[in-house]
C-alpha positions in Angstrom: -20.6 0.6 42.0 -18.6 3.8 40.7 -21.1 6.7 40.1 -21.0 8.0 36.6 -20.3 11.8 37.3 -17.3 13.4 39.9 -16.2 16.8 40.4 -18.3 17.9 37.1 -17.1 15.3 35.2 -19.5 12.1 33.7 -19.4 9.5 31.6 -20.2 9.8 28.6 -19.0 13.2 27.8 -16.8 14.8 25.2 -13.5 15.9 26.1 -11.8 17.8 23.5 -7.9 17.4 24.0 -5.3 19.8 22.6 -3.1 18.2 19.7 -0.5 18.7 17.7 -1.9 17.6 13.8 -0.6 16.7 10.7 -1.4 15.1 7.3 -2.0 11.6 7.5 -1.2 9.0 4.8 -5.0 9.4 3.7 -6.9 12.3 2.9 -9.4 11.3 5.6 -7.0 10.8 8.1 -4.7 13.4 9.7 -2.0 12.6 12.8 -1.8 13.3 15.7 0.5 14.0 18.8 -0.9 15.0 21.9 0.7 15.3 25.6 -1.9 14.3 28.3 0.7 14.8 30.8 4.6 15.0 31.4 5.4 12.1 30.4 2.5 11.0 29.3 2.0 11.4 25.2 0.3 10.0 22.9 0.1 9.9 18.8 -1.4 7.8 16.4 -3.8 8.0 13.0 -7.4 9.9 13.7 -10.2 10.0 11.1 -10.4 13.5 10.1 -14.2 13.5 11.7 -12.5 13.3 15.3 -10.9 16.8 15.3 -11.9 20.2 15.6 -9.6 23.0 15.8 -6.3 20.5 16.6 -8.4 19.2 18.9 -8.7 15.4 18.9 -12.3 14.0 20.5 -12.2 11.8 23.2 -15.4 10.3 25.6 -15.1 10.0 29.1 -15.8 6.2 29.8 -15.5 6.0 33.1 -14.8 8.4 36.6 -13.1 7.8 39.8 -12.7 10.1 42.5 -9.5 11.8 41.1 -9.0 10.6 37.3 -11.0 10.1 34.5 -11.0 7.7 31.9 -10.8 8.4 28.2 -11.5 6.5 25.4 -9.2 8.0 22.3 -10.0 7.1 18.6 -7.9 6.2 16.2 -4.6 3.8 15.6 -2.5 4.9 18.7 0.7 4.0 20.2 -0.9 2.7 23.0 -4.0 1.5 24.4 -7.3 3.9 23.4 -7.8 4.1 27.3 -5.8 7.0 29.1 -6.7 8.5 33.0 -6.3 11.8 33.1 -6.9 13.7 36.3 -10.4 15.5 37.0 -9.1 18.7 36.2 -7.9 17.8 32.6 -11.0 16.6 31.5 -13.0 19.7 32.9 -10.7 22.0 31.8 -10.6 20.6 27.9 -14.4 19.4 28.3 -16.8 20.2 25.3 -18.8 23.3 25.7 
């Protein structure tokens, strides 16, 4: 069984990841574009409720011993599930 917290990172909490945002095609929806990584980016449709400060809000799901599992909301690209390395999530982790 994986524990639930690593390196000051658990499941469960709210990492807050830095995004580029725009008007989306409804008034309660804005989109966004957000670069995890080189390499690694991500954009979609995000209710309006899901971002503070071009900030979209994500929830750590799961935690290994070096990456950390996301869950993203919204119509993406791609899957809703990104890793992201320890550091990422506790660097961008809601305080």
């Amino acid at each position: 069984m994986r524990k639930n917290t690593h390196n000051g990172v658990k499941v469960g909490q709210i990492v807050l990841i830095p995004a580029t945002v725009k008007d989306g095609m409804f008034p309660t929806e804005r989109y966004s574009y957000w670069e995890i990584g080189p390499g690694n980016n991500i954009s979609g449709y995000v209710v309006k409720d899901q971002i503070q400060n071009d900030r979209v809000r994500a929830v750590v799901v799961d935690v290994t011993k070096e990456k950390a599992v996301l869950a993203l909301p919204g119509e993406l690209t791609r899957s809703s599930l990104v890793h992201v390395p320890l550091a990422f999530a506790r660097e961008h982790a809601a305080r």
